[in-house]
DSSP file (Angstrom, degrees, kcal/mol; ACC not computed):
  #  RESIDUE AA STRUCTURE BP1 BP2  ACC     N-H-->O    O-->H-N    N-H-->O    O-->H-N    TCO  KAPPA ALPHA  PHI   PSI    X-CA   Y-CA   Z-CA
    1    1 A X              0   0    0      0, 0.0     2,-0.4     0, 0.0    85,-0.0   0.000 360.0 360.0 360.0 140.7   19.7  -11.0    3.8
    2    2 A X        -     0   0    0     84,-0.1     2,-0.3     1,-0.0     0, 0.0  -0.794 360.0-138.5 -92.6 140.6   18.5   -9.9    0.9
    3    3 A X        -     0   0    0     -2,-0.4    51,-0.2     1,-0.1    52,-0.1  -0.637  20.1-164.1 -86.6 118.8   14.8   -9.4    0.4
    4    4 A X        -     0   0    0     -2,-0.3    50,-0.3     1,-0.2    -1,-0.1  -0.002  50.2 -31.6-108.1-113.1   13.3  -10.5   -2.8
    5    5 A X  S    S-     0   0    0     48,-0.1    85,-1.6    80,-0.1     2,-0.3  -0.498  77.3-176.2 -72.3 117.6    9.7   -9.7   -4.8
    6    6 A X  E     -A   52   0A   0     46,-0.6    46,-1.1    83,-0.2     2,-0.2  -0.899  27.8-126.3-133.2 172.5    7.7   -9.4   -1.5
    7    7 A X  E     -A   51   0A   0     76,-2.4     2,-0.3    -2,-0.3    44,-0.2  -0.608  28.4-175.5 -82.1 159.2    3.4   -8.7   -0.9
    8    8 A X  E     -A   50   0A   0     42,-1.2    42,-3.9    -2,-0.2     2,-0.3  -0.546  12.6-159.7-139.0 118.8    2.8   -5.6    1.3
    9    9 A X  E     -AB  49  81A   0     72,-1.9    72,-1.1    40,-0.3     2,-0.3  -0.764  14.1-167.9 -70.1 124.6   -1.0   -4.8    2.4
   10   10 A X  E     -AB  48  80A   0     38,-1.5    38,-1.5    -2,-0.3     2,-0.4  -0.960   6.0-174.7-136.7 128.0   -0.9   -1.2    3.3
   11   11 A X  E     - B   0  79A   0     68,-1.8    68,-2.2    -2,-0.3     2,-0.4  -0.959   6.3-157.6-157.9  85.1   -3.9   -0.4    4.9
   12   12 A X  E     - B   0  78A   0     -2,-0.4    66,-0.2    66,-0.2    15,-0.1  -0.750   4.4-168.0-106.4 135.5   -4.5    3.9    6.0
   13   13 A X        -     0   0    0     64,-1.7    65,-0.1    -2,-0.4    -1,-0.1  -0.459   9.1-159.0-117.8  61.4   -6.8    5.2    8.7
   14   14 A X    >   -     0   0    0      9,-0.3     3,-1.0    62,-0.1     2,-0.5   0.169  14.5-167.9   5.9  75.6   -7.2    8.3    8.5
   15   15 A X  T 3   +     0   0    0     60,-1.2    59,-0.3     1,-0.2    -1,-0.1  -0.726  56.5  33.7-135.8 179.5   -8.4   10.2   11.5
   16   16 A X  T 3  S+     0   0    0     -2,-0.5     2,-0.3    57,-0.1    -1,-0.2   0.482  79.0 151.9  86.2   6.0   -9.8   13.4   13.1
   17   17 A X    <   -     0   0    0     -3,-1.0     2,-0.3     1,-0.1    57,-0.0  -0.425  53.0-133.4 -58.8  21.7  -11.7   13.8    9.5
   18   18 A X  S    S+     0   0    0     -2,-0.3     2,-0.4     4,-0.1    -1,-0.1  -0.616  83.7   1.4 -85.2 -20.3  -15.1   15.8    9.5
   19   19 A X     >  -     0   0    0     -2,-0.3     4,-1.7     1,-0.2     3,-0.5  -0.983  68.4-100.7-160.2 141.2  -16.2   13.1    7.6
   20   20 A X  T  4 S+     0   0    0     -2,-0.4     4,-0.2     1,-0.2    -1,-0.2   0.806 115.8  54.7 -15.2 -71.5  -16.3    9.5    5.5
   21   21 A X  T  > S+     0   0    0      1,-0.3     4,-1.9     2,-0.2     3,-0.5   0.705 108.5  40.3 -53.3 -55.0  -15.9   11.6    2.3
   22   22 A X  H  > S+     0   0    0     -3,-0.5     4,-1.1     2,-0.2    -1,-0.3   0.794 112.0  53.5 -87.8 -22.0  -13.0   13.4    3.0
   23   23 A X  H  X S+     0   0    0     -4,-1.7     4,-1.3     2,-0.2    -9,-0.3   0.728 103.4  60.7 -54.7 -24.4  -11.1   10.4    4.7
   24   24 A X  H  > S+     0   0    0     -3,-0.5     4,-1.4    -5,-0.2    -2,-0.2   0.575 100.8  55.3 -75.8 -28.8  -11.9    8.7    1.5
   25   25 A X  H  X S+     0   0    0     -4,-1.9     4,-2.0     2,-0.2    -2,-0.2   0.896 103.0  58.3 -79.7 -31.0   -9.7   11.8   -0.1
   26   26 A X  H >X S+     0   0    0     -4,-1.1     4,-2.9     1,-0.2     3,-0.6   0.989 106.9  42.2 -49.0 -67.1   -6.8   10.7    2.1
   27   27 A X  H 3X S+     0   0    0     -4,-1.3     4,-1.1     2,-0.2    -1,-0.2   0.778 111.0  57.8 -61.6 -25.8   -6.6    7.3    0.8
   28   28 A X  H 3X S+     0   0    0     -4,-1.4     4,-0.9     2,-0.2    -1,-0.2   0.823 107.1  51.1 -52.6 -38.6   -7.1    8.5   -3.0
   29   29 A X  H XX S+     0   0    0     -4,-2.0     4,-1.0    -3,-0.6     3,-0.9   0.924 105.0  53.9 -80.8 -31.0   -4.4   10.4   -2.4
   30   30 A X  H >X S+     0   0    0     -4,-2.9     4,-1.0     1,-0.2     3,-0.6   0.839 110.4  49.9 -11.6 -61.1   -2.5    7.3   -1.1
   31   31 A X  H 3X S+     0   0    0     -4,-1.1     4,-1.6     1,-0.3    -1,-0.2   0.654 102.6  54.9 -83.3 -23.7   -3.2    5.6   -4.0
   32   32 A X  H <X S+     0   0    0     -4,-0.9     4,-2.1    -3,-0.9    -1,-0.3   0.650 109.0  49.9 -85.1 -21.9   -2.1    8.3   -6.5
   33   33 A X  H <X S+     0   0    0     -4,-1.0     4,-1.9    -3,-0.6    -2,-0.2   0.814 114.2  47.4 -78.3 -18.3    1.6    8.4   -4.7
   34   34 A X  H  < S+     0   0    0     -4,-1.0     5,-0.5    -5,-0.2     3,-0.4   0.983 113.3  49.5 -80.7 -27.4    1.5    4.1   -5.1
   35   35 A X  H >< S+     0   0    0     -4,-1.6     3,-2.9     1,-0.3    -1,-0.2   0.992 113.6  46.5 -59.8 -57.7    0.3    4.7   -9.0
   36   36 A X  H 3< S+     0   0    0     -4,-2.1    -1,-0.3     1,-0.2    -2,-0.2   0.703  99.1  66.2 -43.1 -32.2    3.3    7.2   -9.4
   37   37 A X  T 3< S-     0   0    0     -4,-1.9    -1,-0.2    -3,-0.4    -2,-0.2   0.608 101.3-137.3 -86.5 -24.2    5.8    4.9   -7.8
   38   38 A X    <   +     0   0    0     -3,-2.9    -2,-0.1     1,-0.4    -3,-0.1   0.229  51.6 143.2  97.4 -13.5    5.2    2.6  -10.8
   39   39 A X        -     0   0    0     -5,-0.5     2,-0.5     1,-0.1    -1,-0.4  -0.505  64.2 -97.2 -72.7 165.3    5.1   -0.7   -8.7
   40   40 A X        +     0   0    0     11,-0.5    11,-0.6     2,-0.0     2,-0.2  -0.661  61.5 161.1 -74.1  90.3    2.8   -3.5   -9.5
   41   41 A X  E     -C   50   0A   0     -2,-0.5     2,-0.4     9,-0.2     9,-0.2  -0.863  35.0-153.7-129.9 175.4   -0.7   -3.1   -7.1
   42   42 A X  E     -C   49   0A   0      7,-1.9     7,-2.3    -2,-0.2     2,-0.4  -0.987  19.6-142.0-136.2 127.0   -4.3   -4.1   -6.6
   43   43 A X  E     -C   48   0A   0     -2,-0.4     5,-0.2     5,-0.2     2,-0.2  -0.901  24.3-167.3 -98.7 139.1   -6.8   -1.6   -4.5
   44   44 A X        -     0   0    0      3,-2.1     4,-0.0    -2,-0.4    -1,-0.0  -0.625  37.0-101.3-125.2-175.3   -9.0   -3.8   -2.6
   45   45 A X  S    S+     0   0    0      1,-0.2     3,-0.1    -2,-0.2    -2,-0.0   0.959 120.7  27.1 -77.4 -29.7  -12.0   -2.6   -0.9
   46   46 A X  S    S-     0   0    0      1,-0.4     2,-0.2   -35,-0.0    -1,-0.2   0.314 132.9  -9.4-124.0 -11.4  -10.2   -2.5    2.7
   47   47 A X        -     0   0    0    -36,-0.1    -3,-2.1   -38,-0.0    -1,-0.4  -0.910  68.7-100.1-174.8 176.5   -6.6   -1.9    1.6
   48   48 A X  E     -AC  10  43A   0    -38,-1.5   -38,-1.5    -2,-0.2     2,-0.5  -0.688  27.4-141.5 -81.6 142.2   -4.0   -1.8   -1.3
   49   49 A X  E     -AC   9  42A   0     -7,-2.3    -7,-1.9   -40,-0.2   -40,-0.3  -0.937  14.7-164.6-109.4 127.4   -1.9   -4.4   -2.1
   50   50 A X  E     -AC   8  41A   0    -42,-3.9   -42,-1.2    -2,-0.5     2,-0.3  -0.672   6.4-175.4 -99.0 152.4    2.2   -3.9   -3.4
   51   51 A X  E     +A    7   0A   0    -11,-0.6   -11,-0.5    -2,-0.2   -44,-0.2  -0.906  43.5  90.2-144.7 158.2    4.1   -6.4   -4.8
   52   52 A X  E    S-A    6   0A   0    -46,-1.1   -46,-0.6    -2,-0.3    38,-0.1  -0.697  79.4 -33.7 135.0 148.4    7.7   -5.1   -5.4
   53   53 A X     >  -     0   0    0     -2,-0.2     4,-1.7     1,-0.1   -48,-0.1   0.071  60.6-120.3 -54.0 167.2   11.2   -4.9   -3.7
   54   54 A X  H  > S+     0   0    0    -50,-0.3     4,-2.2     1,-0.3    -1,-0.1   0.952 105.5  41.8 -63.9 -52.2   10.9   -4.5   -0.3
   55   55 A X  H  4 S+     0   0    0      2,-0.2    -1,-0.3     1,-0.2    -2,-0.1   0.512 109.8  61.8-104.9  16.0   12.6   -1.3    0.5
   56   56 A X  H >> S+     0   0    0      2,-0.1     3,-5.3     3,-0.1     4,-1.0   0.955 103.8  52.2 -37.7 -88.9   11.0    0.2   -2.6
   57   57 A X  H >X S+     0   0    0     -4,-1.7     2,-1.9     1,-0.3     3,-1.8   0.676 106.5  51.6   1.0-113.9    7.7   -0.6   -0.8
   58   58 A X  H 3< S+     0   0    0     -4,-2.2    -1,-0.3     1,-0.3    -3,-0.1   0.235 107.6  51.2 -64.4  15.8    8.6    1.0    2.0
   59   59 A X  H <> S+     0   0    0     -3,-5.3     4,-2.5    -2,-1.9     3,-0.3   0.909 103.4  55.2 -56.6 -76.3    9.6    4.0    0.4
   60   60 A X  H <X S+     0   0    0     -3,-1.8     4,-2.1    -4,-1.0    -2,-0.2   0.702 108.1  53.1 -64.3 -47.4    6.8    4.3   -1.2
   61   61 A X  H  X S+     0   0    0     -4,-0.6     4,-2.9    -5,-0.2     5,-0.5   0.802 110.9  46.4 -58.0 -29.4    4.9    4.1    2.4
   62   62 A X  H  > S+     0   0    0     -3,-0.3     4,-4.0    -5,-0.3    -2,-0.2   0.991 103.5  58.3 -54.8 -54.4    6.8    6.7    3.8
   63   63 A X  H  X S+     0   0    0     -4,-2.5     4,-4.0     1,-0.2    -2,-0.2   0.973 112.8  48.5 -44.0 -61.7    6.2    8.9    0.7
   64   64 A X  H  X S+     0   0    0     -4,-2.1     4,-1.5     1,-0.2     5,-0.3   0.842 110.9  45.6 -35.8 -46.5    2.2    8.4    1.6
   65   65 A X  H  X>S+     0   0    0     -4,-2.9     4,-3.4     1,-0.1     5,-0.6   0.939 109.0  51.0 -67.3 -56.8    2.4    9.1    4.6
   66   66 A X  H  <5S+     0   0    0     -4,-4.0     4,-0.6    -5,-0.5    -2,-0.2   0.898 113.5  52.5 -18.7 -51.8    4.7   12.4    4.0
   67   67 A X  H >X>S+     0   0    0     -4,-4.0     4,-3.4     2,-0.2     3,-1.0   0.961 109.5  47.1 -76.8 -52.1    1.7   13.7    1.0
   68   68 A X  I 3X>S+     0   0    0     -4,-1.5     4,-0.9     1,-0.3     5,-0.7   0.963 112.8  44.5 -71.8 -33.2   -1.2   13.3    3.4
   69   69 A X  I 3<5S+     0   0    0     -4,-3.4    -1,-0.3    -5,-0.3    -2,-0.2   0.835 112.6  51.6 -49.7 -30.6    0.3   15.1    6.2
   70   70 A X  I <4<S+     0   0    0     -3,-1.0    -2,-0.2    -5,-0.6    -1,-0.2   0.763 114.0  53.4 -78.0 -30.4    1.7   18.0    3.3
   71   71 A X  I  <5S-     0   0    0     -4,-3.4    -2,-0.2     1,-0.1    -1,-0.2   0.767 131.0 -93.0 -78.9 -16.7   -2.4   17.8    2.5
   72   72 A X  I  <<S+     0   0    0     -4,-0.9    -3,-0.2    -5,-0.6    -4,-0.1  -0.013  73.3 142.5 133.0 -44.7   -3.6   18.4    6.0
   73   73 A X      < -     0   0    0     -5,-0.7    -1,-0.2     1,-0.1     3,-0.1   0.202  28.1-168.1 -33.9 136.0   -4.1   15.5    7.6
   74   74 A X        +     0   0    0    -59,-0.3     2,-0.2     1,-0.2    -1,-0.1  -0.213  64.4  15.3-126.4  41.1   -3.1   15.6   11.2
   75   75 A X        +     0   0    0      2,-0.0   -60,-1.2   -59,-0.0     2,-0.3  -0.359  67.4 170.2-171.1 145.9   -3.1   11.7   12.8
   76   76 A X        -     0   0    0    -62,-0.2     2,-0.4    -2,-0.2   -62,-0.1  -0.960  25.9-140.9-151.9 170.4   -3.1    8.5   10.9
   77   77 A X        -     0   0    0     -2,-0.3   -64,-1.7     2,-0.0     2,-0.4  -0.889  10.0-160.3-124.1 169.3   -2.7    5.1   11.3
   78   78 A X  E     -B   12   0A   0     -2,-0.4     2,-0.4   -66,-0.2   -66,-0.2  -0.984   9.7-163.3-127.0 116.6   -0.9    2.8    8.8
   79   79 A X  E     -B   11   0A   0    -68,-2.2   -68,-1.8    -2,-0.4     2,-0.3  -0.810  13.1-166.4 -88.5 137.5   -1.6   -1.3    8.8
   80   80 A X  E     -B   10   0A   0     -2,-0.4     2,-0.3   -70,-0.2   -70,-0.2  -0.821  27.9-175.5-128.4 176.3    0.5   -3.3    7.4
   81   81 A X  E     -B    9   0A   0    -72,-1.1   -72,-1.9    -2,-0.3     2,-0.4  -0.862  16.4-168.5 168.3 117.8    0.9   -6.9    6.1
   82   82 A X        -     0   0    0     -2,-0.3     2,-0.4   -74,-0.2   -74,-0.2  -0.893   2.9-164.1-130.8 106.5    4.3   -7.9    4.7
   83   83 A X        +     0   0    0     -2,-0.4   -76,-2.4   -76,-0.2     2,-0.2  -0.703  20.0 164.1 -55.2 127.9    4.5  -11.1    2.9
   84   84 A X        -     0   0    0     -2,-0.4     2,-0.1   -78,-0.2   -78,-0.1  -0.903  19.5-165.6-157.8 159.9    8.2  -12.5    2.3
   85   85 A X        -     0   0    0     -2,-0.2   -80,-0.1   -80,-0.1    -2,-0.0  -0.501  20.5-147.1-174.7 102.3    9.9  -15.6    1.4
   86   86 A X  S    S+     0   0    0      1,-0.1   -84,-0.1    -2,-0.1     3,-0.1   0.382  96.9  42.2  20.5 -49.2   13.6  -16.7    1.7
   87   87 A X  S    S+     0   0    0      1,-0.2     2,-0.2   -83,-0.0    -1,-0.1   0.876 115.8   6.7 -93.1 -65.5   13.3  -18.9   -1.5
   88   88 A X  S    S-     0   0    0    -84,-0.1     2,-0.3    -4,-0.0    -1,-0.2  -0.569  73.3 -95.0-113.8 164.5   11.4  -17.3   -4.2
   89   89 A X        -     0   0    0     -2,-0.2     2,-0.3   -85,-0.1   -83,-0.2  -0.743  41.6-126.1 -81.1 132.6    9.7  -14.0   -5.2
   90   90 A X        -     0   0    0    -85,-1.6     2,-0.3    -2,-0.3   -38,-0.2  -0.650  26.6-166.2-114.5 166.5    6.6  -13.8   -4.6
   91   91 A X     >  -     0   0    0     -2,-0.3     4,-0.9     1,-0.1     5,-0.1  -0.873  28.5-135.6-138.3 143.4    3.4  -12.8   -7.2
   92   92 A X  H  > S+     0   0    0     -2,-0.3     4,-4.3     1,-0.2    -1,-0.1   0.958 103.6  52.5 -45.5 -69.7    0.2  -11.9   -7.4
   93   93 A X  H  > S+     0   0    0      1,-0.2     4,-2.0     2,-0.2    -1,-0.2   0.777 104.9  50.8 -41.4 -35.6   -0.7  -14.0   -9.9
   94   94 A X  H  4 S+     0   0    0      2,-0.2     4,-0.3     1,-0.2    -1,-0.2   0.856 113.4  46.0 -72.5 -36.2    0.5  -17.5   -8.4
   95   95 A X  H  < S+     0   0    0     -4,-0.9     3,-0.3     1,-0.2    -2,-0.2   0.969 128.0  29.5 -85.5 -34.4   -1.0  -17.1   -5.3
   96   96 A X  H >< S+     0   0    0     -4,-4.3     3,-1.1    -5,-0.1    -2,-0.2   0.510  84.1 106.1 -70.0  -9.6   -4.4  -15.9   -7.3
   97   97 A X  G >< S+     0   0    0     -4,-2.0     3,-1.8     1,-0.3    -1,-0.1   0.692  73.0  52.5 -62.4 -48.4   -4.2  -17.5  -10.2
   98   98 A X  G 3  S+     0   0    0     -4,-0.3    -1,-0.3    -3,-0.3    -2,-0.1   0.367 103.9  60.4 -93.8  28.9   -7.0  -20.2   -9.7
   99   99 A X  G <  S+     0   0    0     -3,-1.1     2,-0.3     0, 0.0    -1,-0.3   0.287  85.4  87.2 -90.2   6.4   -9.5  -17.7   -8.7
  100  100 A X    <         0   0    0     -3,-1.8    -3,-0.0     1,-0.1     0, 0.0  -0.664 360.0 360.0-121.2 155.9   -9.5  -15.7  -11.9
  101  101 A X              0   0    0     -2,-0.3    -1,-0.1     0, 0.0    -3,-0.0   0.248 360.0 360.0-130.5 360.0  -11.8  -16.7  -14.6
């Protein structure tokens, strides 16, 4: 089966950091491989959100993990949340639409 336009909540927890702050550099840097990657996301206060082919996406998670380990980081955990659907592609907008003013 072929995947199509899917959600993915990616969600990093950093640990073994000295500190908030510098667990808070882990997840910047997170964010700077998902900018590069060019897919369509929203940072939310408690994770990022993708929308994009699938095994883009999970490219793109790998890649994250890959940089913060090359940066120092020694243990993380990764959450995820994969939204999918059979029929249609799915979008930010449609499912958000009538919250946005």
């Amino acid at each position: 089966m072929k995947f199509k336009n899917v959600n993915i909540a990616v969600q990093l927890l950093p640990l073994g950091t000295p500190d908030a702050q510098t667990a808070y550099n882990y997840v910047d840097e997170a964010i700077s491989v998902i900018r590069k990657s060019g897919l369509k996301y929203e940072v939310c206060p408690f994770e990022t959100v993708l929308e994009g082919d699938y095994d883009t996406i999970m490219q793109v998670i790998k890649e994250i993990q890959e940089t913060v380990f090359e940066k120092g980081l020694g243990h993380l955990i990764v959450n995820l949340k994969i939204e999918n659907c059979a029929a249609s592609d799915l979008s930010f907008e449609v499912k958000t639409q009538k919250f946005r003013s």
